[in-house]
Each structure stands twice: as C-alpha cells, then as structure tokens.
C-alpha positions as CSV (number, residue, x, y, z in Angstrom):
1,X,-5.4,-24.5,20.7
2,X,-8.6,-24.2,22.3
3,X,-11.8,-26.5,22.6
4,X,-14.1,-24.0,24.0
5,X,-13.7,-25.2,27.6
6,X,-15.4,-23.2,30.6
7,X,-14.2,-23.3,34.0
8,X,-16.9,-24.1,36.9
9,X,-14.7,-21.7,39.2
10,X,-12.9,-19.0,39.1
11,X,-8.6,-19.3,40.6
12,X,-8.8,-17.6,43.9
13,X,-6.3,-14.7,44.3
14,X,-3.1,-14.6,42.3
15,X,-1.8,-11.4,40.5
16,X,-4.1,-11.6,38.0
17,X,-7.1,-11.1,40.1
18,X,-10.0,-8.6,39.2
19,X,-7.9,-5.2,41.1
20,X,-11.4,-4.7,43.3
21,X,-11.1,-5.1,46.9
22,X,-14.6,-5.9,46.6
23,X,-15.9,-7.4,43.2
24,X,-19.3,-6.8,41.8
25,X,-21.7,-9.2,43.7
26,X,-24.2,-11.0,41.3
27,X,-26.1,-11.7,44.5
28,X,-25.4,-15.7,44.8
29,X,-21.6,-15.4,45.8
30,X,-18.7,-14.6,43.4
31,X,-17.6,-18.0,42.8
32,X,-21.0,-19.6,41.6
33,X,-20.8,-21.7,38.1
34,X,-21.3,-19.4,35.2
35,X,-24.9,-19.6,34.0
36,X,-24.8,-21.5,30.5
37,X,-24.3,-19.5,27.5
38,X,-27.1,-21.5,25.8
39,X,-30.0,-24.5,26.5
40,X,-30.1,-27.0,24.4
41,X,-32.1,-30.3,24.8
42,X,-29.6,-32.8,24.2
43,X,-32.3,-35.7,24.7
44,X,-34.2,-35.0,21.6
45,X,-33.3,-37.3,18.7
46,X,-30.5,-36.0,16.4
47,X,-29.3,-33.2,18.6
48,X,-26.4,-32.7,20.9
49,X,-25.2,-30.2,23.0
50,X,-23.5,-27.2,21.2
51,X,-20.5,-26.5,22.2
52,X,-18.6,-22.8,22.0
53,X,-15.8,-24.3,19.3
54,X,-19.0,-24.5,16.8
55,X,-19.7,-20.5,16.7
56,X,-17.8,-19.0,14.1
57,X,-16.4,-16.4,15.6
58,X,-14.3,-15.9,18.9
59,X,-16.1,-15.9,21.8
60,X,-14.2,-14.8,25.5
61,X,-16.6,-15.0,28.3
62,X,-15.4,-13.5,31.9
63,X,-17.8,-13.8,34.8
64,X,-18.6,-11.2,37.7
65,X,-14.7,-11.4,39.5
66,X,-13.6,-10.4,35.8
67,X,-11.9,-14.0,35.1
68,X,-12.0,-15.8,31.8
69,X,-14.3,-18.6,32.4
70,X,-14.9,-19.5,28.4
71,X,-12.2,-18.8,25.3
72,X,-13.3,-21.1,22.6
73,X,-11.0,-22.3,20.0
74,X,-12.0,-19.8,17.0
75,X,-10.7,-16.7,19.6
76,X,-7.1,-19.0,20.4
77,X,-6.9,-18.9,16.6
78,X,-7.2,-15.3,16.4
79,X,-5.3,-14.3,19.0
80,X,-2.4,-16.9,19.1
81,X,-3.1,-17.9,22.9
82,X,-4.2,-21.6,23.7
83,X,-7.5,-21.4,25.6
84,X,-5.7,-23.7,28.4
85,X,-3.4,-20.5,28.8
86,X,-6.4,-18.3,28.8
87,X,-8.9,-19.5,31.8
88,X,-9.0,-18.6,35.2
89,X,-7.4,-15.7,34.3
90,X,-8.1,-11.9,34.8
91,X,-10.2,-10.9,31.5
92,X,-7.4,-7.5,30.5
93,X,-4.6,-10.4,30.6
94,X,-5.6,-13.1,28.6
95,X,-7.1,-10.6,26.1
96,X,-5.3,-7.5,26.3
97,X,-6.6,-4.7,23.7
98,X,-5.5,-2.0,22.6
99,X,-7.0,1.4,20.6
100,X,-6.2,3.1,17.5
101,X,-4.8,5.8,19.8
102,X,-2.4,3.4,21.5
103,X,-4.2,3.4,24.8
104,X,-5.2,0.3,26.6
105,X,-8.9,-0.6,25.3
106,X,-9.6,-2.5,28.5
107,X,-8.7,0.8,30.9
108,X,-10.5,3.2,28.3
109,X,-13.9,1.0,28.4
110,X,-13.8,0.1,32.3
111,X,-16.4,-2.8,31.6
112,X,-16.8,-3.2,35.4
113,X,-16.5,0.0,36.7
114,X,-18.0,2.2,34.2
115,X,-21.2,3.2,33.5
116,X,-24.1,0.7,34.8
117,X,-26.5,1.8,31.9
118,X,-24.3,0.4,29.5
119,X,-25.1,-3.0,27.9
120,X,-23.4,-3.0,25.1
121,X,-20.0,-1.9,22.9
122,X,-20.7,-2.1,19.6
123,X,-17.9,-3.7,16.9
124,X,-14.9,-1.9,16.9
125,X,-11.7,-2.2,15.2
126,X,-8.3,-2.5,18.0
127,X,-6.0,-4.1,18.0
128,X,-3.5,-7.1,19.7
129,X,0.2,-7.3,20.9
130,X,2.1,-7.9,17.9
131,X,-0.2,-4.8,16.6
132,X,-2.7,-7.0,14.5
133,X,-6.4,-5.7,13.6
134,X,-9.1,-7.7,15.0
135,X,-13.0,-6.3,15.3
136,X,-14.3,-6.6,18.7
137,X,-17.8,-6.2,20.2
138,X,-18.6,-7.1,23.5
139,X,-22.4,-7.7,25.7
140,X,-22.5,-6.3,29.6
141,X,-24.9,-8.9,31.2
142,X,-25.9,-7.4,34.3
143,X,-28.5,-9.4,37.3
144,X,-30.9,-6.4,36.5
145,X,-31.0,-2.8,34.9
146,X,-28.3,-0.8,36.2
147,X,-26.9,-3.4,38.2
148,X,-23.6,-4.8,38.8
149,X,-21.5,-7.0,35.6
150,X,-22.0,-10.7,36.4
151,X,-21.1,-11.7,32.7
152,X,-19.0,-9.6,30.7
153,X,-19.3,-11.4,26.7
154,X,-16.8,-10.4,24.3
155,X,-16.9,-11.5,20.3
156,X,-13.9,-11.2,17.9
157,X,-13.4,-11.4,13.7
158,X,-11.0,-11.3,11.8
159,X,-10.4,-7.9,10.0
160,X,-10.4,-9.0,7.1
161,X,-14.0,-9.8,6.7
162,X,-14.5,-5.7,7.3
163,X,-12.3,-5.0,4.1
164,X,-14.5,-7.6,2.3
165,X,-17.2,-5.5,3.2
166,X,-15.9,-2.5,2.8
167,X,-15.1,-3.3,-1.0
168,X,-18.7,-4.6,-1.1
169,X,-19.7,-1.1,-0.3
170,X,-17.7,0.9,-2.6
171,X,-18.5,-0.5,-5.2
172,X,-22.4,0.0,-4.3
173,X,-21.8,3.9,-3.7
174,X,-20.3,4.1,-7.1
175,X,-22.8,2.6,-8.8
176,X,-25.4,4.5,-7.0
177,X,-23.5,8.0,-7.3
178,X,-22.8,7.2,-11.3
179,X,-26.0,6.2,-11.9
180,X,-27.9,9.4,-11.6
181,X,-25.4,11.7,-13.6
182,X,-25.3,8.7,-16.3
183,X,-28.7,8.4,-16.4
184,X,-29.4,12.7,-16.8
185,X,-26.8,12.5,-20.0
186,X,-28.2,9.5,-21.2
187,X,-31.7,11.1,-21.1
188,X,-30.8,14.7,-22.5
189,X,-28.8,13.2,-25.5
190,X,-31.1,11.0,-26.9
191,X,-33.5,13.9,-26.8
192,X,-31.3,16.4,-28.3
193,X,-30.7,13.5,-31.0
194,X,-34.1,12.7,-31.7
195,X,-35.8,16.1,-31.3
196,X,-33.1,18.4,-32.4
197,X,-35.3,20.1,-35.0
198,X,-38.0,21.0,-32.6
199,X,-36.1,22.5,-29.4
200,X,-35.3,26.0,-28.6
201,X,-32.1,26.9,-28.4
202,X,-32.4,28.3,-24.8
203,X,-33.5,24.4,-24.4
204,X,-31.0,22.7,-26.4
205,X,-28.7,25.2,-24.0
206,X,-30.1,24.5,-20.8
207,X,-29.5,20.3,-21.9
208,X,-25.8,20.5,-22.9
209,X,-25.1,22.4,-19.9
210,X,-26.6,20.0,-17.7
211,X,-24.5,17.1,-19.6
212,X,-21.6,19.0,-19.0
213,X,-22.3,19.7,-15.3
214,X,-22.7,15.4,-14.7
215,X,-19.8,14.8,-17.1
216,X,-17.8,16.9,-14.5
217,X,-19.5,14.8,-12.1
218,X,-18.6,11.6,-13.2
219,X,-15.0,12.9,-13.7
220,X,-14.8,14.1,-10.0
221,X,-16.0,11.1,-9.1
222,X,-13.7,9.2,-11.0
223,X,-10.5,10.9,-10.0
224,X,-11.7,10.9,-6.1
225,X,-11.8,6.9,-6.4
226,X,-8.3,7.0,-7.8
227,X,-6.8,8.9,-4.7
228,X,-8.8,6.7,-2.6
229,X,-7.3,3.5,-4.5
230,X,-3.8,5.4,-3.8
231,X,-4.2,6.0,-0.6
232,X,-5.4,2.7,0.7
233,X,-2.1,0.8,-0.7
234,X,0.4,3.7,-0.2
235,X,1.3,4.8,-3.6
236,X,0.4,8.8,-2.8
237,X,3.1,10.1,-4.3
238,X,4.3,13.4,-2.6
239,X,6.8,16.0,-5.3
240,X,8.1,18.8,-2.7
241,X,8.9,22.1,-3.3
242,X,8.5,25.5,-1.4
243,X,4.8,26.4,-1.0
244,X,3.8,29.6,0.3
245,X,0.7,28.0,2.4
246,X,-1.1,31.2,2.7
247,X,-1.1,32.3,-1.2
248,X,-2.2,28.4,-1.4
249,X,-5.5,29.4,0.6
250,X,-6.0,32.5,-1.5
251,X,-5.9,30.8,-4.6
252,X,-8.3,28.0,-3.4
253,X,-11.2,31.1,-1.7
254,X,-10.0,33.5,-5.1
255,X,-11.3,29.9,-7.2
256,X,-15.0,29.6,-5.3
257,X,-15.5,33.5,-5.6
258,X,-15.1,33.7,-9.0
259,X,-17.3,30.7,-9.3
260,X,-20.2,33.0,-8.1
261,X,-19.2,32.6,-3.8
262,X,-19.4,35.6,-1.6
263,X,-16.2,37.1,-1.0
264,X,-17.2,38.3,2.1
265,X,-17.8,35.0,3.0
266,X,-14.6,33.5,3.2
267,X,-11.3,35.1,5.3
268,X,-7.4,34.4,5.3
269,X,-5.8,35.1,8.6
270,X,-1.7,34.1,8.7
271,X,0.4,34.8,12.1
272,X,3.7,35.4,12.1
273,X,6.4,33.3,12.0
274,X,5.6,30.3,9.6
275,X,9.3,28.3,8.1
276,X,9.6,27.9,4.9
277,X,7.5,24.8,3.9
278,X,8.4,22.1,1.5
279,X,5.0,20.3,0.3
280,X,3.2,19.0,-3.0
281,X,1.7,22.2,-4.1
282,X,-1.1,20.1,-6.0
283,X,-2.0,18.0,-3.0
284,X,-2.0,21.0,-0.9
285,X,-4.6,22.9,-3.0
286,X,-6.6,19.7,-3.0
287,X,-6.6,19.5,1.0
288,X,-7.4,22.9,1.2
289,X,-10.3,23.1,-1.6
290,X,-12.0,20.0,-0.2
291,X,-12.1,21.4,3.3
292,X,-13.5,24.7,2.1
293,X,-15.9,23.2,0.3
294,X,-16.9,21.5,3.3
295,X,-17.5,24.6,5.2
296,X,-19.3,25.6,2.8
297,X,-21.2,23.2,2.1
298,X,-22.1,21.7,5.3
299,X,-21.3,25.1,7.6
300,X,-23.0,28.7,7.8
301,X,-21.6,31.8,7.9
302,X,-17.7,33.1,7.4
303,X,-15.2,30.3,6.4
304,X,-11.9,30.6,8.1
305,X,-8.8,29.5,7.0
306,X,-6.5,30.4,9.5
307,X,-2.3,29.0,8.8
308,X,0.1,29.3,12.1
309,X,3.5,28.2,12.9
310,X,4.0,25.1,14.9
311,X,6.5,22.9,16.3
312,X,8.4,21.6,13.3
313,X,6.1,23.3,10.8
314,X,2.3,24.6,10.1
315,X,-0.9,23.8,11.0
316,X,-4.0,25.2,9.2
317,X,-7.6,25.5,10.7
318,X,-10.8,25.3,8.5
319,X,-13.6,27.2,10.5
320,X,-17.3,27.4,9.9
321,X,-20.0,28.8,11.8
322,X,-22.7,26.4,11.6
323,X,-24.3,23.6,13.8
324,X,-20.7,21.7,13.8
325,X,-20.3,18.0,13.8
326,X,-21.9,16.1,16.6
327,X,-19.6,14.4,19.0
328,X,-20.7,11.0,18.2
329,X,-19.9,11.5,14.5
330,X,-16.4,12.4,14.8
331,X,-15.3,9.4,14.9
332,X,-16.7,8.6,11.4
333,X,-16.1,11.9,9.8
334,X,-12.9,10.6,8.1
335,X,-14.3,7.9,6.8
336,X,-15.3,6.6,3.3
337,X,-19.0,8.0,2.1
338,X,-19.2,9.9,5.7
339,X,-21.9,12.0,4.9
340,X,-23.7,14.6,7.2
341,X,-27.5,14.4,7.1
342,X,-28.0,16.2,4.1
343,X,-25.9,13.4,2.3
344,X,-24.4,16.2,-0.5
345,X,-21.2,15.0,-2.2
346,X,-19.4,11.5,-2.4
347,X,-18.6,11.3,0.9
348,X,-15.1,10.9,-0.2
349,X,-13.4,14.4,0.2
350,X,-12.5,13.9,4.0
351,X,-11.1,10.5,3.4
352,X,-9.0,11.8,0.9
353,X,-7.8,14.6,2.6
354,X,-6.4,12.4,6.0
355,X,-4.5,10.2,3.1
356,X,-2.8,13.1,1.7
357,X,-2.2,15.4,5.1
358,X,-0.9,11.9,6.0
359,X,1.2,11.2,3.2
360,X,3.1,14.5,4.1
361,X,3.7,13.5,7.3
362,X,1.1,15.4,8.9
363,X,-2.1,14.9,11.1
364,X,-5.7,16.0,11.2
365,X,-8.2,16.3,13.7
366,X,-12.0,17.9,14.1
367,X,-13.4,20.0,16.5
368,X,-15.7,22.8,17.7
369,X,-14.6,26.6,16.1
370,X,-14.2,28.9,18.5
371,X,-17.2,30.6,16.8
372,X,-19.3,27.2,17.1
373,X,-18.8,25.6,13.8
374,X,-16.9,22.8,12.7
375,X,-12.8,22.8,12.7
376,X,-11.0,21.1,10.7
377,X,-6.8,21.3,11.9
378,X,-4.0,20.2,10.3
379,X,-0.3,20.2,10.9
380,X,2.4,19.3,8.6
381,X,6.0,19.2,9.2
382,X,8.4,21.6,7.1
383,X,9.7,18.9,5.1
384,X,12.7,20.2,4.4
385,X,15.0,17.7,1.9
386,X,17.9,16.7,3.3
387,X,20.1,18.2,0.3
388,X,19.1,21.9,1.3
C-alpha cells in the first residue's frame, strides 16, 4: 500500500502521458517540483512534518502535465492500487472514474481542458472498476484567475460515511415533519378535554377536523417512510396484472376533482397503439397520484397526463405549465426531502416514485414541457408473465 510519497518529477513520455501536444504551462517549465501541499515548521519543539498518509481521507494530487505526483495511503486503501503503482502516471489512469450514467468521469469533467473559471467540483458520488461507490471532490489550482491547471487535487471517502449521514438526516426530517401535526393534536385535544363545556360546536368542529387533517398527516407520512424503507433494501414487491394505464390516470384526476380541484385543470390525452400492460395496479395509481400532485402543487396551469406506446411498452408524461425545475436542480429532484423553494410536502413523493417505476423495470426522467413547465416521463416495459 501507499505511504503518501510524491514524486519530484514527472516520467517523461510513455503512453500514459497527458494526450496534449502542448501541456498547460504553469510558467516555470512543466517538470518543476510540485509546490508543497502544506508548511510546516518542523524545527519547533514537538512538531514534525506532516505527511499525506496522516489525512483521513484519500488524497491524489496530479501536477500541470496531468501526472500523479502524490496518492497517499488512505486513497491505495480505497481504491485497491498501491501508491508505488500509482505515481508518475497520467491522472485518468491511475484513478479512473466513472458516472452514474456509465460515462467516463474524467472525459465528462475535462479538468484540463474545460472551463478556466472553474475551481472547484464539489463531492460527488462515482464510482471505480469493479463498480464500487466512492465520493469524490476535487480543487482546480490554477497560477492565477482563469489560468491554466498547474495542480489538479482530488479527495475521496468511503461511501459509506454518506449513508451514515443520510440516516442522520432522516431521522431529523421526521422528527421535524411529525412534530408539527403532533404538536396541533396534542394542543386541540387537551382543549376540547378541558374546555368541552364552554366551546361552540362550530369550534369543537373546526378542532376535530384539524386532528383529523394531521392524523392523515402523520399516516401519510408514516406509510411514505415504509416505501422508502422498501425501496432502499429491495423488498418493493410488484403483483402484475393487466392495467388499463389510461383509466389509471382518470381515476387518479377523477380523485383530486372530487376533492374540490378544477376539472378543467387537469387533461388525459392517450395515442394509439399502447400493448396490453402487465403492472401493480396499486403502485401504478401511487406513481401517477404523486406526480399529479406535484404538478399541482409545485406547477401552474393545465396538468397533462399524456400515456404513448413505446418500444417494449408505455411511457407516461406529467406536464405542468409553470416556472419548471431549474437545471441545476435536476439532479436532486429524485432525491430524499427534495423540496422546491416553497418546501410543501415531505419531500418524499419523487423518491418514491423512481423506486417503484424502478421496481417495474422502468425509468424516469425530468424535463422542460413543451408548454414550459416541468415533465415528468416514464417508461415501463409490458411485463408480460412468461405463462401468457
């Protein structure tokens, strides 16, 4: 394993050479000894130099010419390459990355040739190889403003320490999304208790239906963590039968209008040509009610539920025509507690919905409506059991 060595210069040419013809210059010559990554004063009493293998966390340095110069011993560890293996090589080959999507990290970010304004990628799940999480940020030092890369610092952690956290926060977002409903019945009981004799009935009234409106709170709230618990160690449970997708939709706008909605609001457009479709009817009218509710929620105007063959099946489209999601976002939006800016709702409904689109076999994505608003598209395939 490693001991945090550095190299004073980098290995001139071989195949794994930085692909420029001309590498950034960091205006003293491309093979100068890295600049320390810290000062210490080693001649004070009771102090020594630190070294890279004391940081917690993996630490790859590569210099302007894009070869490893540091790879201390906790980033061998995470990786499985020795450090000795590691320098004097080109920075995508002793660390190579890759994204959620399957595309090469390294290629995607283009620390070198990218943008010159960047200083900075902030923590990021990828991945390694043999397909292993590890959360990755890395620093773009440059010899000034806009300049060329003459240091590119990259930090890695263990996983694991993000699903620690996570945990941490879920169980702070419950208590914070109980407490208020809890404390509201709490509240109106002990007054209806105590001063039951001296209420009007239009007050005694308006109290019980606010307990009942947080009691359905809580109980939402309660059955969103279970799918959530479901989903995150695969025991979603998919019963199939034949679903007419489109009378699924109606039921889910028919629900919101009798619960005081618009009907002109909402619209159910089908094409021709959908296959017969083999799906959990139950998880199906909870996709497509939480994704309404979305649009309504958090969109303006008409909401769109529009179903269309596909290759192998159906996709659905949620359309809204508000503001839309900002690109930026989109990556979070599936999320747990995503929330938009007016932070309604648990913030669990999207995460839910990718589990169970998922646990049919199907994908989701989010985009910009045609009209402007958000989209919300998934496809699921026919599912057809094999007995039929």
């Amino acid at each position: 394993m490693g001991s945090g060595r550095q190299v004073d210069h980098p290995v001139e040419g071989g195949e794994d050479a930085h692909p420029s013809d001309s590498p950034p210059d960091d205006g003293t010559g491309g093979d100068r000894t890295p600049a320390p990554l810290w000062d210490v004063d080693d001649t004070v009493p009771g102090h020594s130099p630190l070294n890279a293998d004391d940081l917690p966390d993996g630490v790859v340095v590569a210099d302007a010419r894009g070869r490893v110069v540091l790879y201390n011993a906790q980033a061998a560890q995470l990786t499985g390459t020795a450090s000795t293996a590691a320098l004097g090589r080109d920075f995508r080959a002793a660390l190579p990355l890759v994204g959620a999507d399957g595309n090469d990290w390294w290629e995607a970010s283009d620390p070198y040739g990218g943008d010159r304004g960047r200083t900075r990628q902030t923590e990021r799940a990828l991945y390694l190889p043999d397909d292993r999480e590890i959360l990755v940020a890395a620093r773009y030092v440059r010899a000034r403003p806009g300049g060329d890369l003459i240091r590119l610092v990259v930090t890695l952690r263990d996983a694991s320490t993000r699903a620690e956290r996570s945990r941490a926060d879920l169980v702070s977002e419950v208590a914070h999304e109980l407490r208020s409903p809890l404390t509201s019945v709490k509240g109106f009981t002990s007054t209806l208790l105590t001063k039951w004799e001296r209420l009007t009935d239009k007050q005694k009234l308006f109290m019980l239906e606010t307990v009942n409106a947080d009691a359905d709170r809580v109980t939402r709230l309660i059955h969103d963590l279970l799918d959530v618990s479901r989903i995150e160690s695969g025991r979603i449970e998919v019963r199939r039968q034949v679903v007419d997708v489109t009378e699924a939709a109606r039921r889910v706008v028919a629900g919101r209008v009798a619960a005081g909605e618009s009907e002109e609001r909402f619209r159910v457009e089908t094409r021709q040509g959908l296959p017969q479709m083999w799906l959990d009817p139950d998880k199906i009218g909870q996709i497509l009610s939480n994704l309404v509710e979305n649009g309504v929620r958090h969109g303006a105007g008409t909401v769109s539920v529009v179903i269309e063959p596909c290759e192998g099946g159906a996709a659905v489209s949620v359309r809204d025509e508000g503001q839309g999601i900002a690109p930026e976002t989109i990556p979070r939006v599936f999320r747990q507690f995503w929330r938009s800016k007016r932070r309604s709702g648990t913030g669990l409904g999207l995460f839910i919905v990718k589990g169970l689109v998922e646990a049919h076999g199907g994908t989701i994505t989010v985009g910009r409506a045609p009209s402007g608003g958000a989209e919300f598209r998934f496809t699921m395939p026919a599912g057809t059991p094999e007995f039929v």
